[in-house]
N, CA, C and O atoms as a DFTB+ gen file, in Angstrom:
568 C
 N C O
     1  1     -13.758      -1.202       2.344
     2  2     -14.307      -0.223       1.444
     3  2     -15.249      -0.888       0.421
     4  3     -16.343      -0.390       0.156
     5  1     -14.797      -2.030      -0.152
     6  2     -15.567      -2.619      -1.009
     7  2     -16.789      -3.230      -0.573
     8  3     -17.611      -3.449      -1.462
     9  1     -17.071      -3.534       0.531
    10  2     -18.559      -4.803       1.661
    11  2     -19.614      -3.497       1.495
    12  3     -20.622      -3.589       0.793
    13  1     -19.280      -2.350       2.180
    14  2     -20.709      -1.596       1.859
    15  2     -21.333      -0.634       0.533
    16  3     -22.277       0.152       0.461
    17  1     -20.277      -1.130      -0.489
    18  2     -20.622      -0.643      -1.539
    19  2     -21.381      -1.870      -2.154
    20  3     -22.480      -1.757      -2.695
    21  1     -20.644      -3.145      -2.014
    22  2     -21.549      -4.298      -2.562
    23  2     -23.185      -4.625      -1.695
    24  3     -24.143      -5.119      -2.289
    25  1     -23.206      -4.265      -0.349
    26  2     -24.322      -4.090       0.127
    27  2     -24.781      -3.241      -0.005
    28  3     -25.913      -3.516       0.392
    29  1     -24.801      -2.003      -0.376
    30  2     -25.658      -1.386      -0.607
    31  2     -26.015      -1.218      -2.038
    32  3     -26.799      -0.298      -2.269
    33  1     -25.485      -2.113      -3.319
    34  2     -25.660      -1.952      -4.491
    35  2     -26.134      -2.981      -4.555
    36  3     -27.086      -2.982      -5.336
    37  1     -25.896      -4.117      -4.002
    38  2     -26.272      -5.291      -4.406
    39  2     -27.760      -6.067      -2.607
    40  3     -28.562      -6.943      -2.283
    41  1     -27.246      -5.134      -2.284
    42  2     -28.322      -5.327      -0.842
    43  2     -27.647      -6.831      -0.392
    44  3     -28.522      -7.634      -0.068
    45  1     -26.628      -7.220      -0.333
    46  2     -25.976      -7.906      -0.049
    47  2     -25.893      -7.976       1.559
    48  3     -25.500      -6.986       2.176
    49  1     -26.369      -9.480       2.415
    50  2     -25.920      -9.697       3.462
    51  2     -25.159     -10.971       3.546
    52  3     -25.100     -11.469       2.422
    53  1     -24.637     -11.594       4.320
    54  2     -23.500     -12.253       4.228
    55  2     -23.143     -12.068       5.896
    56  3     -23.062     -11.012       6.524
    57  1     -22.869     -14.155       6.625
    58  2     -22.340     -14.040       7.583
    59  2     -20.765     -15.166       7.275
    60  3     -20.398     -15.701       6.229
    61  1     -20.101     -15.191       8.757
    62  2     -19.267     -16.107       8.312
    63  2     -19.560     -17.952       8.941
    64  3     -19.167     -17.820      10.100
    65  1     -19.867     -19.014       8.853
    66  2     -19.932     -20.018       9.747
    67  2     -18.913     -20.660       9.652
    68  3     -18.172     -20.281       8.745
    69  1     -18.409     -21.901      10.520
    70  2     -17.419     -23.239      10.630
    71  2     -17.888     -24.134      10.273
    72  3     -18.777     -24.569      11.004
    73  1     -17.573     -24.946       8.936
    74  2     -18.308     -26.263       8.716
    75  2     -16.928     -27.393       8.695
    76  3     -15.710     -27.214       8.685
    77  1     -17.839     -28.669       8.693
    78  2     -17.014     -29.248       9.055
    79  2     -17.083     -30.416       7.470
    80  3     -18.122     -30.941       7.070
    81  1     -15.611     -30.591       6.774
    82  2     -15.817     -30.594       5.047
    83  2     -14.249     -31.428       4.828
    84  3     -13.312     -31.510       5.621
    85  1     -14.368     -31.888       3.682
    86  2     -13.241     -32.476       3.322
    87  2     -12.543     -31.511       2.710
    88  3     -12.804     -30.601       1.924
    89  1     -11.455     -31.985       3.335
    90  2      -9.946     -31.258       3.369
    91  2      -8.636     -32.043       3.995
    92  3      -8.618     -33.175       4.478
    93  1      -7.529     -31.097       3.844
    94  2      -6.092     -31.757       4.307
    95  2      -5.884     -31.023       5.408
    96  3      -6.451     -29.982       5.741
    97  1      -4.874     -31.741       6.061
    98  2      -4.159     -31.536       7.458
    99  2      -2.262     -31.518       6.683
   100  3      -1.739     -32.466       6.097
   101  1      -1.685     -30.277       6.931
   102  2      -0.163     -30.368       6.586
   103  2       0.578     -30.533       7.631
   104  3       0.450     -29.573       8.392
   105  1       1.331     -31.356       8.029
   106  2       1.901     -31.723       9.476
   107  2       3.065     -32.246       8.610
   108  3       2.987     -32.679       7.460
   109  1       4.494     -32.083       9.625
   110  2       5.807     -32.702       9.650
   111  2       5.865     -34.177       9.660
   112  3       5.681     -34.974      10.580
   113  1       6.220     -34.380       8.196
   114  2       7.040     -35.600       7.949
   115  2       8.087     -36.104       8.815
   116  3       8.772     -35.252       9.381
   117  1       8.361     -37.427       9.042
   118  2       9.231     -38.346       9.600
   119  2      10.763     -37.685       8.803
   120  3      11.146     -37.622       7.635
   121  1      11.300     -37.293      10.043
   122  2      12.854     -36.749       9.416
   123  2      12.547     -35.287       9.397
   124  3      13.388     -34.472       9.019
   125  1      11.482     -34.983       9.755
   126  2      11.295     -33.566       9.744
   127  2      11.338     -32.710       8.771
   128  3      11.562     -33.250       7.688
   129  1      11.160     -31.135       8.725
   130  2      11.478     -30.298       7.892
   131  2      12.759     -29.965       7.166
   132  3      13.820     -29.837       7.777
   133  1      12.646     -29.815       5.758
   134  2      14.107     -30.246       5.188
   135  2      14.179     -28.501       4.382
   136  3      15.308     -28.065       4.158
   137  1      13.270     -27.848       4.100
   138  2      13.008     -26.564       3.849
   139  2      14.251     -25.742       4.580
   140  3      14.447     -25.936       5.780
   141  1      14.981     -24.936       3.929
   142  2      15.853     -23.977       4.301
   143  2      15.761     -22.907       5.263
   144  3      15.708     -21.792       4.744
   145  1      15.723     -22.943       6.678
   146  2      15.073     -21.977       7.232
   147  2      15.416     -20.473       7.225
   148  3      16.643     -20.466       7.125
   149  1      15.030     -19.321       7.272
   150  2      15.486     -18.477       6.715
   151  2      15.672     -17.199       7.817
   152  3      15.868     -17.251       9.031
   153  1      15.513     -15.860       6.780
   154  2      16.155     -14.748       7.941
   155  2      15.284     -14.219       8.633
   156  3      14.676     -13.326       8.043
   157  1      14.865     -14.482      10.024
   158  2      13.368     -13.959      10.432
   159  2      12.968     -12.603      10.141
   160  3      11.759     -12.375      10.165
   161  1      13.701     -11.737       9.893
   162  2      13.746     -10.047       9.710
   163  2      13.225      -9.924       8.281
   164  3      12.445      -9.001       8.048
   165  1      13.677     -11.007       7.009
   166  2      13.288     -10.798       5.615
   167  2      12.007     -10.776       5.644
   168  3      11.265     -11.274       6.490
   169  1      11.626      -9.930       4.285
   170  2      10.411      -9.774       4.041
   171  2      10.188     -10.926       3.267
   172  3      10.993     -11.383       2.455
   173  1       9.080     -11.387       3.533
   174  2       8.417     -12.391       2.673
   175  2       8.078     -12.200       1.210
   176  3       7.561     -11.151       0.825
   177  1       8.382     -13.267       0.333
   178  2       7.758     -13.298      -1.352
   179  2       7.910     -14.443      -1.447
   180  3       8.511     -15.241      -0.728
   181  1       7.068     -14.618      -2.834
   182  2       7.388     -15.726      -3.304
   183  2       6.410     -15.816      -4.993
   184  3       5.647     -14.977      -5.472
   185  1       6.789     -17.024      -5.482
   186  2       5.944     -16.795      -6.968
   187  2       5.511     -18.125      -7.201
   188  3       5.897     -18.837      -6.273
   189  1       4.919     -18.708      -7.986
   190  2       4.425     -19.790      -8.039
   191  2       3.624     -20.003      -9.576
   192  3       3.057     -19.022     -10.057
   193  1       3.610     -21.008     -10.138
   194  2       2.719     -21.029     -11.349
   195  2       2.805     -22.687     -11.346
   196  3       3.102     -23.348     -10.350
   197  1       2.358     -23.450     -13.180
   198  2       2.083     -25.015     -13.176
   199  2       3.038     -25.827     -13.069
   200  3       4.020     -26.044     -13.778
   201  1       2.368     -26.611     -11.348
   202  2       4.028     -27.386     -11.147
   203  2       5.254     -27.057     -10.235
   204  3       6.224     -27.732      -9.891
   205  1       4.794     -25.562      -9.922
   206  2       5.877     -25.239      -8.638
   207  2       5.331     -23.756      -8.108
   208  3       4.556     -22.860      -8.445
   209  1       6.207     -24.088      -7.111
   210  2       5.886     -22.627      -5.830
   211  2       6.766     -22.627      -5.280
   212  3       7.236     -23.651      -4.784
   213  1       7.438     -21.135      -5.154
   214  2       9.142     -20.724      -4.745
   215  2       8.181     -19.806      -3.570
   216  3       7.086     -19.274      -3.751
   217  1       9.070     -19.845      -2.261
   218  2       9.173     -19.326      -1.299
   219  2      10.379     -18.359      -1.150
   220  3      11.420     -18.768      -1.663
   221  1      10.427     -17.026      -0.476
   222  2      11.444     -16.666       0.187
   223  2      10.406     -16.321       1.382
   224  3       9.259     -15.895       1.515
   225  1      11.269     -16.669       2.009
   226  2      11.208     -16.425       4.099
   227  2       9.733     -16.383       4.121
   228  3       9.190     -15.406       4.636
   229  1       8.954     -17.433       3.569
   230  2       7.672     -17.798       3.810
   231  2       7.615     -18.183       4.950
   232  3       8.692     -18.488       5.460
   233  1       6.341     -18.322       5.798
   234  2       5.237     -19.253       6.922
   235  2       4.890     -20.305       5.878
   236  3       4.549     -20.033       4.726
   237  1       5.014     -21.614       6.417
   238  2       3.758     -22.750       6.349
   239  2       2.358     -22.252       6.211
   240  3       1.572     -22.573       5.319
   241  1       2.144     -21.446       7.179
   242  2       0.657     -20.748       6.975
   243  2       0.648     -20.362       5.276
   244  3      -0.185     -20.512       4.382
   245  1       1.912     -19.836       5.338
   246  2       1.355     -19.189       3.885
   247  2       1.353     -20.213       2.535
   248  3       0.771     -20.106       1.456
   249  1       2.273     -21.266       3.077
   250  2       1.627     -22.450       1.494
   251  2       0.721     -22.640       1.942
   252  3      -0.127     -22.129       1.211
   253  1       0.008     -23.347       3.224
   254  2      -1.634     -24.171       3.269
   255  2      -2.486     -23.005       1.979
   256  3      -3.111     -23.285       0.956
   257  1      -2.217     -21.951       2.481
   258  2      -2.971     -20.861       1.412
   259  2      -3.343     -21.129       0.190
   260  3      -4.445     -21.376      -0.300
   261  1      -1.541     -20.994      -0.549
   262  2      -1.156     -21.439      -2.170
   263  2      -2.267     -23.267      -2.097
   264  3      -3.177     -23.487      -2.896
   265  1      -1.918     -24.094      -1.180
   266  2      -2.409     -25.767      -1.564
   267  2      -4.069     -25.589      -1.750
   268  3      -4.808     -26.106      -2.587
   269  1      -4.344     -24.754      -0.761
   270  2      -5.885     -24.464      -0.709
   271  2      -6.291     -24.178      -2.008
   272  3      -7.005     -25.003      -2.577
   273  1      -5.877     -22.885      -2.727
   274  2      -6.256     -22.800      -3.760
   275  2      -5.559     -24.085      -4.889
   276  3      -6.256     -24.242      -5.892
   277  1      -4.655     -24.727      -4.836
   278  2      -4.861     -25.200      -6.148
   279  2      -5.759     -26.766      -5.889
   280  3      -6.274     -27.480      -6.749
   281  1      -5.713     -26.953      -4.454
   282  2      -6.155     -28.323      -4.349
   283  2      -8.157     -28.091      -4.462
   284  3      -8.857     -28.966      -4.973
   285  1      -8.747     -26.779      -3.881
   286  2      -9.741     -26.552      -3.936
   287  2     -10.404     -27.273      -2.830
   288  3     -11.467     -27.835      -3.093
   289  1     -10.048     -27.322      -1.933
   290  2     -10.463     -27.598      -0.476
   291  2      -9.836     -27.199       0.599
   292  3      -8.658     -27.339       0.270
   293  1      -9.845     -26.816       1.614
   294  2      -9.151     -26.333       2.673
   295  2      -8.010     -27.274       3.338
   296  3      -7.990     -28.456       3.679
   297  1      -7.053     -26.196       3.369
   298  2      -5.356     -27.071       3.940
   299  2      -4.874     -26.404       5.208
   300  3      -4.067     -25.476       5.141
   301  1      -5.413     -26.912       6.533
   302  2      -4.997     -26.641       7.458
   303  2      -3.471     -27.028       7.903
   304  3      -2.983     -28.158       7.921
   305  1      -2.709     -25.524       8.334
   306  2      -1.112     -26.003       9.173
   307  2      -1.561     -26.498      10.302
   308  3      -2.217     -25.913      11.164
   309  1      -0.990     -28.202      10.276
   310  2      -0.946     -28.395      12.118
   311  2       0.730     -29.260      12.350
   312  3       1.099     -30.322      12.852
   313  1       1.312     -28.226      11.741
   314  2       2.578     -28.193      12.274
   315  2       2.824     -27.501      13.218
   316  3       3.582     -28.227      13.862
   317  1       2.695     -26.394      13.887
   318  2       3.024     -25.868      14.773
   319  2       4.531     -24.796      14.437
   320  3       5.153     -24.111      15.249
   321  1       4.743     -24.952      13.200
   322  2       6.285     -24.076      13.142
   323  2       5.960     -22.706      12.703
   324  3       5.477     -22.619      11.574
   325  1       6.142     -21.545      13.422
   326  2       5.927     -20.308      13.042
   327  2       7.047     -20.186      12.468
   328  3       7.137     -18.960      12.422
   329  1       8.170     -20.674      11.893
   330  2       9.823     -19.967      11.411
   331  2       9.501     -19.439      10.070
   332  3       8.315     -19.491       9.744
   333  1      10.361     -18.934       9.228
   334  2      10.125     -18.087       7.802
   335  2      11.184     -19.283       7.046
   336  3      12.192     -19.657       7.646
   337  1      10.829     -19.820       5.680
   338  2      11.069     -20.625       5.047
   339  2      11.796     -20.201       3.026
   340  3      11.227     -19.692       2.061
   341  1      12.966     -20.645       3.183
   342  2      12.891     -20.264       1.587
   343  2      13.330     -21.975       0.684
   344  3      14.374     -22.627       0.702
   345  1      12.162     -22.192       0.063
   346  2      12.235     -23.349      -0.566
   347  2      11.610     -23.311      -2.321
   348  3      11.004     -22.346      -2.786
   349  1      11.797     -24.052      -2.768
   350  2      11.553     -24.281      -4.203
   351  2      10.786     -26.094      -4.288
   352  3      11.479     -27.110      -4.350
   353  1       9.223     -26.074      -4.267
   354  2       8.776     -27.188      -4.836
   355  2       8.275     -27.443      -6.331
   356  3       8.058     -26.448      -7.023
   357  1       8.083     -28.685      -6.858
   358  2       8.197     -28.931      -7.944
   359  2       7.461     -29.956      -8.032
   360  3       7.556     -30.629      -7.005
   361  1       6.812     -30.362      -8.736
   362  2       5.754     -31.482      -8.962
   363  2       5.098     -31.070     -10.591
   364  3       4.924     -30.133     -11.369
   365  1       4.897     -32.585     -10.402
   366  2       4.124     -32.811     -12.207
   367  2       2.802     -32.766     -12.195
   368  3       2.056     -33.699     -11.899
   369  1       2.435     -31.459     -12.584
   370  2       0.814     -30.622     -13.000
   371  2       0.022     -31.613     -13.053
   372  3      -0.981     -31.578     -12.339
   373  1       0.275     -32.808     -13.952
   374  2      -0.887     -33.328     -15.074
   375  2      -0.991     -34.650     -13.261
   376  3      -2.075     -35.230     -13.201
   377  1      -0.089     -34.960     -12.181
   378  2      -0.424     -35.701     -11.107
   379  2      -0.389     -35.172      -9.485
   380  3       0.355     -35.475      -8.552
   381  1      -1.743     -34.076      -9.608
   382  2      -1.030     -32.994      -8.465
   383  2      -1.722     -34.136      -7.071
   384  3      -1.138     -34.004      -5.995
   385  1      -2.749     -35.053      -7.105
   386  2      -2.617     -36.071      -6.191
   387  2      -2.166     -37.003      -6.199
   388  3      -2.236     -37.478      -5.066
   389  1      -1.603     -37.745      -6.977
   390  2      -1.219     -39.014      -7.315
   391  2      -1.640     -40.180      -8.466
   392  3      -2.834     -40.243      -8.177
   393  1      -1.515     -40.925      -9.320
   394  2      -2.372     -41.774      -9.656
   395  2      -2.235     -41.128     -11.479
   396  3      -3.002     -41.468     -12.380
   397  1      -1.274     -40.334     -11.600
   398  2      -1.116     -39.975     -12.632
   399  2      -0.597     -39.940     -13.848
   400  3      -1.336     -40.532     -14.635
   401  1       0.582     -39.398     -14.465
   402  2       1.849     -39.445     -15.321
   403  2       2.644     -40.013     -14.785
   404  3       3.098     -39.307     -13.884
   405  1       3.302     -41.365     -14.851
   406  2       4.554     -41.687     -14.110
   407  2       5.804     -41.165     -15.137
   408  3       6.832     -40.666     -14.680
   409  1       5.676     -41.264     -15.912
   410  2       6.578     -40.949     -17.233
   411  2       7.486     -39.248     -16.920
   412  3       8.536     -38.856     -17.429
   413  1       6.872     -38.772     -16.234
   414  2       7.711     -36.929     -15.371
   415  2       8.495     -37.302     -14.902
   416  3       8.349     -38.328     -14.237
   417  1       9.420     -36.837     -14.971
   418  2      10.432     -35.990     -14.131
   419  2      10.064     -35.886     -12.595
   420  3      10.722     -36.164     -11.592
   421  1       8.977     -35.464     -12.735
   422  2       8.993     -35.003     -11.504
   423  2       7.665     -35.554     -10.489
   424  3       6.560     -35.578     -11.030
   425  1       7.753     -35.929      -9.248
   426  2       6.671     -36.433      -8.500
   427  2       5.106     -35.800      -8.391
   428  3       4.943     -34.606      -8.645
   429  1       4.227     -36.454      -8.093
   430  2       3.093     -36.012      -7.164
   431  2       3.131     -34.446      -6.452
   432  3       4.095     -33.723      -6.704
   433  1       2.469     -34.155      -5.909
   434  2       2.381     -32.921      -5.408
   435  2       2.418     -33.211      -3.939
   436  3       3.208     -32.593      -3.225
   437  1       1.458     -34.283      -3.354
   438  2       2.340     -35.092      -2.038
   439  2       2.881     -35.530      -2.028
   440  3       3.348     -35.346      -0.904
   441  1       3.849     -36.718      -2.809
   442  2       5.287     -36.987      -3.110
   443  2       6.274     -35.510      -2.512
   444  3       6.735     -35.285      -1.393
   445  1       6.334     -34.668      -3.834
   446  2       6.788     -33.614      -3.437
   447  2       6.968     -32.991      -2.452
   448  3       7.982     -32.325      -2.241
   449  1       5.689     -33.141      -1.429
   450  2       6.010     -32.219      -0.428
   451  2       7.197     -33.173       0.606
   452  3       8.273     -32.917       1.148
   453  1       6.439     -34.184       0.517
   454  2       7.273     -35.174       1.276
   455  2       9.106     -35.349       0.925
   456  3       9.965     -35.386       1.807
   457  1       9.303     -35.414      -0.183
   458  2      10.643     -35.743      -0.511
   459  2      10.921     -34.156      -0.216
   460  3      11.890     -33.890       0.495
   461  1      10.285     -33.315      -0.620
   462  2      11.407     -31.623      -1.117
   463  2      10.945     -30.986      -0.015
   464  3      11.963     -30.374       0.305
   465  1      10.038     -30.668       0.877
   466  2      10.521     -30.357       1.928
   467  2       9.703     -31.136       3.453
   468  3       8.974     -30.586       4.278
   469  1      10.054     -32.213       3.406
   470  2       9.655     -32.991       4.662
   471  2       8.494     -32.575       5.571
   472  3       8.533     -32.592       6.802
   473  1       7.314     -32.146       4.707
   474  2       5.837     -32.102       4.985
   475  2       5.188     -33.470       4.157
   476  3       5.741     -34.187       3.323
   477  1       3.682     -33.548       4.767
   478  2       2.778     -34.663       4.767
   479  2       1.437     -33.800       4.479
   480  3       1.223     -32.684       4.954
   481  1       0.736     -34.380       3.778
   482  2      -0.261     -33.705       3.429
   483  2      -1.675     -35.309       3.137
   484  3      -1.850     -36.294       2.420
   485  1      -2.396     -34.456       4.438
   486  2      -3.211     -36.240       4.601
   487  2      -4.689     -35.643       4.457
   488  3      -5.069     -34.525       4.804
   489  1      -5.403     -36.635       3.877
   490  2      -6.846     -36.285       3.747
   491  2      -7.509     -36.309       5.163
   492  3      -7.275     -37.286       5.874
   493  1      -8.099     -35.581       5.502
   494  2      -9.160     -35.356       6.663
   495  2     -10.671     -34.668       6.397
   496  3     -11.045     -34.346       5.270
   497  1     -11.447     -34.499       7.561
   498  2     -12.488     -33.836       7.332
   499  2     -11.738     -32.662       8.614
   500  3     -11.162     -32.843       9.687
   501  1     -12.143     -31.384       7.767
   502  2     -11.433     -30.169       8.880
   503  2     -12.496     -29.366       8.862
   504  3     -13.276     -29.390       7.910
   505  1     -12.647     -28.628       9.815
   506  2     -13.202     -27.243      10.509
   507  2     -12.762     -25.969       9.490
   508  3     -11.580     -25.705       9.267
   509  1     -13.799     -25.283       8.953
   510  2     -13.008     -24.527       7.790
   511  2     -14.085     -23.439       7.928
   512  3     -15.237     -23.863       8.024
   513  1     -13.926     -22.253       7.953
   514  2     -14.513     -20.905       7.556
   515  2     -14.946     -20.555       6.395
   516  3     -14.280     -20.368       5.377
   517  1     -16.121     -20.460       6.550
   518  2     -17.055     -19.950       5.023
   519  2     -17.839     -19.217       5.234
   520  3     -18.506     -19.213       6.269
   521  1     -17.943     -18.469       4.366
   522  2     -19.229     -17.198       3.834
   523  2     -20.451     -17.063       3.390
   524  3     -20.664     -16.653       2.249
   525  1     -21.319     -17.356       4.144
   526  2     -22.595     -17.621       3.353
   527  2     -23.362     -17.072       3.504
   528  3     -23.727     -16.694       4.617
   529  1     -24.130     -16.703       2.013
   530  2     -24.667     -15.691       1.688
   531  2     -25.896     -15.535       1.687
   532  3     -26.659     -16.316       1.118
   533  1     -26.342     -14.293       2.456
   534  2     -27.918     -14.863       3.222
   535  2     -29.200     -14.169       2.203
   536  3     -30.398     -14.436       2.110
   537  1     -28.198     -13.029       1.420
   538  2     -29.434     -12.686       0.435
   539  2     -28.459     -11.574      -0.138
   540  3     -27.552     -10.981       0.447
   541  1     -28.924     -11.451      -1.518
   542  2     -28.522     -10.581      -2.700
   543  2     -29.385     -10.331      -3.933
   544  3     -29.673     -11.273      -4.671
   545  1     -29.841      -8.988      -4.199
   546  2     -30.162      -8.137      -5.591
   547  2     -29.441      -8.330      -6.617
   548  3     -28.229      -8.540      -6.662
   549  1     -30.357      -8.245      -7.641
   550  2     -29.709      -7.664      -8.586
   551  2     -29.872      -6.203      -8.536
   552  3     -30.791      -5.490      -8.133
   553  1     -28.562      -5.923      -9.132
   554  2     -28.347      -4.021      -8.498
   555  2     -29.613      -3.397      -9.783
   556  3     -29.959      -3.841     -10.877
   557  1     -30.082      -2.010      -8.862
   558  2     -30.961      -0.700     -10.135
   559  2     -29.842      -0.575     -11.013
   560  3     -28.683      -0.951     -10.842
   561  1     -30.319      -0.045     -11.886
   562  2     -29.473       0.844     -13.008
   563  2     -28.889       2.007     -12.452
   564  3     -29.228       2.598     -11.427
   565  1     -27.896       2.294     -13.310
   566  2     -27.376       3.374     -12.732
   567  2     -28.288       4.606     -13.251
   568  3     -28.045       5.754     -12.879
């Protein structure tokens, strides 16, 4: 509902391409998944703010999502586990890659994934979907 109101107000076109860009790959840690697996029938939620992200009966698909946005590059699952997940991670804001506060409580944000639920999160260049925008107005007056 919203694409042909912005094209036609804004004369907006827009396709999608695959580029190929720095980003992470999330794949199973040594010792495997340590994440609570959950009730396949539950509905999914979860909440998240600085420093942690609670799952109930999440997908993997659905953190790469949450990492994408806070890491600001694309986080491909190549785990392969479709199961529904309820976990609680935790990591120290001010060192969400490493190289940071040692003085926390609490680890890295890849630390984290690694110790709290037996994922790996590795730098790569990945194949990622983007939007690019082939031309746009400024809209008439109303």
């Amino acid at each position: 509902m919203l694409q042909p109101l912005l094209a036609d107000r804004f004369k907006l076109k827009l396709h999608q391409e695959t580029r190929l860009m720095p980003g992470y790959i999330l794949t199973v840690a040594k010792g495997g998944i340590k994440a609570a697996v959950a009730d396949p029938n539950r509905h999914s939620g979860g909440n998240g703010g600085r420093g942690f992200i609670d799952s109930r009966a999440g997908q993997l698909s659905g953190l790469t999502i949450r990492l994408t946005a806070l890491l600001g590059r694309p986080v491909i699952d190549m785990t392969g586990d479709k199961r529904k997940y309820d976990f609680h991670l935790q990591w120290n804001p001010q060192e969400t890659l490493g190289g940071g506060d040692s003085a926390s409580d609490y680890p890295s944000l890849i630390t984290a994934l690694q110790e709290q639920l037996g994922l790996k999160l590795e730098s790569k260049k990945v194949n990622a979907n983007i939007l690019v925008v082939d031309r746009a107005e400024l809209p008439l007056e109303n």
